[in-house]
BAVOFI-237108 format. One record per residue (C-alpha): residue in three letters; residue number from 1; x negated, y negated, z. Coordinates in nm, 2 decimals. Last residue first. Layout:
# BAVOFI-237108
<node><resn>Ala</resn><resi>NUM</resi><xx>X</xx><yy>Y</yy><zz>Z</zz></node>
...
***
This chain:
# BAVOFI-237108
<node><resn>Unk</resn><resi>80</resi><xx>-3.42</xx><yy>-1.66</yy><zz>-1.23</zz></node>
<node><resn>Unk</resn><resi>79</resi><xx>-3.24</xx><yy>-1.93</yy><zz>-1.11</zz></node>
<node><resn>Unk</resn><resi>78</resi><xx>-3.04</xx><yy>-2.00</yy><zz>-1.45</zz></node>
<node><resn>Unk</resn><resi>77</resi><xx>-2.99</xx><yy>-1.62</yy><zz>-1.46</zz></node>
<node><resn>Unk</resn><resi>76</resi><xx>-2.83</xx><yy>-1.63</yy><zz>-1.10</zz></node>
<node><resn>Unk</resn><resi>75</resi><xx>-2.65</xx><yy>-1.90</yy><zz>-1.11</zz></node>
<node><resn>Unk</resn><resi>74</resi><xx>-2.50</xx><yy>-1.82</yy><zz>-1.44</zz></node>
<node><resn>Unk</resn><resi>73</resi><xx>-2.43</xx><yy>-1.49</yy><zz>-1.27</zz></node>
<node><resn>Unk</resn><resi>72</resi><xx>-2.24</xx><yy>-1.66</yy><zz>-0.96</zz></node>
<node><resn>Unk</resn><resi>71</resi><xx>-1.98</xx><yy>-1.88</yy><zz>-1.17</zz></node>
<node><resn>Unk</resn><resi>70</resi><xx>-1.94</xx><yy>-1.54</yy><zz>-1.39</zz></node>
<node><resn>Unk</resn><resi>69</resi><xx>-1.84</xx><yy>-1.32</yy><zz>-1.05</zz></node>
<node><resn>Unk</resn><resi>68</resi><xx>-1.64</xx><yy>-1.58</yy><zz>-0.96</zz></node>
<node><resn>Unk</resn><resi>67</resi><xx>-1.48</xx><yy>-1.63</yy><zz>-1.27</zz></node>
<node><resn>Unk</resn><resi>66</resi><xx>-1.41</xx><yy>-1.22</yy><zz>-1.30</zz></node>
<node><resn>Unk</resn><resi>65</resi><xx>-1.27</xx><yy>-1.24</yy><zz>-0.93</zz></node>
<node><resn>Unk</resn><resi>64</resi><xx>-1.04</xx><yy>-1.50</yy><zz>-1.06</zz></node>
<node><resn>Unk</resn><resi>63</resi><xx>-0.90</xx><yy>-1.27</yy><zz>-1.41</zz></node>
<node><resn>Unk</resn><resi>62</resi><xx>-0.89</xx><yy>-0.95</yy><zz>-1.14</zz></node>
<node><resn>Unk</resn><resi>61</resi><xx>-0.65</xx><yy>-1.14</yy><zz>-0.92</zz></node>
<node><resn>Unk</resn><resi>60</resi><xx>-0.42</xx><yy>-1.34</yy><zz>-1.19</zz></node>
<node><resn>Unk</resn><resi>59</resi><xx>-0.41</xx><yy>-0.94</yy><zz>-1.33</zz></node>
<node><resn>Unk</resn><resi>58</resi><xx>-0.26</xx><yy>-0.83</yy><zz>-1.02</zz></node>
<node><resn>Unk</resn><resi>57</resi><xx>-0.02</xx><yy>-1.11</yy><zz>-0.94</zz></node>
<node><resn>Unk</resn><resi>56</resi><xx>0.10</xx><yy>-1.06</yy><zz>-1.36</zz></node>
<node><resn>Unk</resn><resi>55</resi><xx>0.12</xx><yy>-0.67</yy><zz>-1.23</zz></node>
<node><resn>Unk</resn><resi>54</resi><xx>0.31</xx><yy>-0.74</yy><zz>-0.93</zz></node>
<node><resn>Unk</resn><resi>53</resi><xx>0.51</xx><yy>-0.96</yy><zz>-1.09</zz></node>
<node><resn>Unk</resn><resi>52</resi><xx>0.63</xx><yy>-0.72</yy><zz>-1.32</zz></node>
<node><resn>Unk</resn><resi>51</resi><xx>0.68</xx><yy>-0.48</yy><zz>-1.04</zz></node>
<node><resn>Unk</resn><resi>50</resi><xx>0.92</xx><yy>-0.70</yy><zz>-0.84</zz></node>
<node><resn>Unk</resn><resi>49</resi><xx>1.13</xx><yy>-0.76</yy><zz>-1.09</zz></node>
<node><resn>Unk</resn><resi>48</resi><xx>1.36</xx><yy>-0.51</yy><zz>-1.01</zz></node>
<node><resn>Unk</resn><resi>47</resi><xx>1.20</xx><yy>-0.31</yy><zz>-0.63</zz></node>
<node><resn>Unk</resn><resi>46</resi><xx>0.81</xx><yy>-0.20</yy><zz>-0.60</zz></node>
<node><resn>Unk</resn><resi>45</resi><xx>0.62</xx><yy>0.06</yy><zz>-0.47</zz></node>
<node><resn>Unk</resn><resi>44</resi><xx>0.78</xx><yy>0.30</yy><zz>-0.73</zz></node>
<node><resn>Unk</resn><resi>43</resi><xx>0.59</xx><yy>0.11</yy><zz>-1.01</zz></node>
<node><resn>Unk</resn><resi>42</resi><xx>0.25</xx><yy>0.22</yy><zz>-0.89</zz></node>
<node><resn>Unk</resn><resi>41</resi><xx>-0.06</xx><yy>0.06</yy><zz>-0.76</zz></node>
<node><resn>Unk</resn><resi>40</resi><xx>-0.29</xx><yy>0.29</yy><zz>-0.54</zz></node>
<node><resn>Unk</resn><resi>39</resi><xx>-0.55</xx><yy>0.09</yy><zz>-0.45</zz></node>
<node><resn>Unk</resn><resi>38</resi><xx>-0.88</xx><yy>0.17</yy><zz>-0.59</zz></node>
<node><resn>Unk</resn><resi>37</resi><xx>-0.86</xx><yy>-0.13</yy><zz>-0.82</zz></node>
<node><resn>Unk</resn><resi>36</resi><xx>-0.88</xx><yy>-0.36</yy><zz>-0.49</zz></node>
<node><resn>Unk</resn><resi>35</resi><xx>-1.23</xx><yy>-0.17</yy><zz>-0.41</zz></node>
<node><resn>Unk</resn><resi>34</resi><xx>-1.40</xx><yy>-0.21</yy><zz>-0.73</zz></node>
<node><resn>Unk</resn><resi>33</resi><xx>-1.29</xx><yy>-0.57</yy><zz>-0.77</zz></node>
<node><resn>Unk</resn><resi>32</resi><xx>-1.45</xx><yy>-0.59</yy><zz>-0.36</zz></node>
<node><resn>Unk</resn><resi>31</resi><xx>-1.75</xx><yy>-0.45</yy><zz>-0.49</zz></node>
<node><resn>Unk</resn><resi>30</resi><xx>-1.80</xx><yy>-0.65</yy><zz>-0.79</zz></node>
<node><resn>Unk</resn><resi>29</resi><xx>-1.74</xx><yy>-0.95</yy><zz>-0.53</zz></node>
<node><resn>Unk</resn><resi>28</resi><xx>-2.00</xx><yy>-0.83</yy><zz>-0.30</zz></node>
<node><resn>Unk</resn><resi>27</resi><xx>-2.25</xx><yy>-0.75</yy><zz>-0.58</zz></node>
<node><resn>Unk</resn><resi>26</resi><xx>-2.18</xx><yy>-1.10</yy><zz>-0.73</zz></node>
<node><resn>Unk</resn><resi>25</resi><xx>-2.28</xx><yy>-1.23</yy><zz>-0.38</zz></node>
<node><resn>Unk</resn><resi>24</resi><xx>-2.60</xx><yy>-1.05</yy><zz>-0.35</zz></node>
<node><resn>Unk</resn><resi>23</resi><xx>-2.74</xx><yy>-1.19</yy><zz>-0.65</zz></node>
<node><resn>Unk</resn><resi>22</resi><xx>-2.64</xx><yy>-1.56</yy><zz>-0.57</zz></node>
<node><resn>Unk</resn><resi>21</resi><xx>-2.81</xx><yy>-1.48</yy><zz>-0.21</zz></node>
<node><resn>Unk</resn><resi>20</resi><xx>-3.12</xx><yy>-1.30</yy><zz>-0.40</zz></node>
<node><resn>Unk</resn><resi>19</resi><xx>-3.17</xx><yy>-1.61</yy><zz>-0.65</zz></node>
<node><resn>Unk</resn><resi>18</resi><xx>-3.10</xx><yy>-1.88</yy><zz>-0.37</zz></node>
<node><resn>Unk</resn><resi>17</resi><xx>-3.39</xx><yy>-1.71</yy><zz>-0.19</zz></node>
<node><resn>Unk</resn><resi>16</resi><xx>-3.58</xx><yy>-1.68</yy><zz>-0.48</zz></node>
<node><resn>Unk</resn><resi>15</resi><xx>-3.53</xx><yy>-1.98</yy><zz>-0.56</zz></node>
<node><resn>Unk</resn><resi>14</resi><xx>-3.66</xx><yy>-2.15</yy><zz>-0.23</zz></node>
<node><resn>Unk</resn><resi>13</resi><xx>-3.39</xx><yy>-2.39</yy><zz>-0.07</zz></node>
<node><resn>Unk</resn><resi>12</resi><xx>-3.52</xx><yy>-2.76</yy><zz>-0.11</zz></node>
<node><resn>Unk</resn><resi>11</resi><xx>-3.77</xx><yy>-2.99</yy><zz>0.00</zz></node>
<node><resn>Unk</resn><resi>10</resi><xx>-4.04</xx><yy>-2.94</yy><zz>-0.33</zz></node>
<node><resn>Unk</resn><resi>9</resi><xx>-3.74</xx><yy>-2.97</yy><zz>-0.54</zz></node>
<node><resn>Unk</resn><resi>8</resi><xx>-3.58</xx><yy>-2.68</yy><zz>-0.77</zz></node>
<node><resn>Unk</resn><resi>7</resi><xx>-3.25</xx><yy>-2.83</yy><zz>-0.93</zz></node>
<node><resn>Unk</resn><resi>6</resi><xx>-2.94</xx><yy>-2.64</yy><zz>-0.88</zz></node>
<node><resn>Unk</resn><resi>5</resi><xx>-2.67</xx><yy>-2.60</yy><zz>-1.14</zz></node>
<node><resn>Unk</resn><resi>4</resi><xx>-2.35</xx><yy>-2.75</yy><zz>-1.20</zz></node>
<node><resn>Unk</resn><resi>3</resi><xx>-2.10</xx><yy>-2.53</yy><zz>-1.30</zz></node>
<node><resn>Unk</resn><resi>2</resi><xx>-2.01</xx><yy>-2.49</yy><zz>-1.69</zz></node>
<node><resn>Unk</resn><resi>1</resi><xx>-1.73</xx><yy>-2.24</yy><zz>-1.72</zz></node>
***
């Protein structure tokens, strides 16, 4: 992913405040991944097919909170 990252300007938000904020928001989405893999997830939970799409669901989940969480590092680092 290549977002489009902010340029510093004498009117604009202070990088270390968009530094922290980035910050803080990949430690809210590493939390909430941490939180989601703490539910219990079993095969009985689900009926036929159902599990295997459960598990395709689940992955889909993990694979967008991981872009998230990459979109906000590169903010991060580039701010830092």
């Amino acid at each position: 992913m290549n977002p489009t990252l902010p340029v510093k300007t004498l009117h604009g938000t202070s990088w270390q405040s968009l530094c922290e904020d980035y910050d803080n928001a990949r430690v809210a989405v590493e939390e909430a991944a941490n939180a989601i893999s703490k539910i219990e997830f079993n095969s009985r939970d689900y009926i036929g097919e159902g599990w295997r799409n459960a598990v395709e669901e689940r992955a889909a989940i993990f694979k967008k909170l991981d872009e998230v969480r990459e979109y906000l590092m590169t903010h991060a680092e580039h701010l830092s």
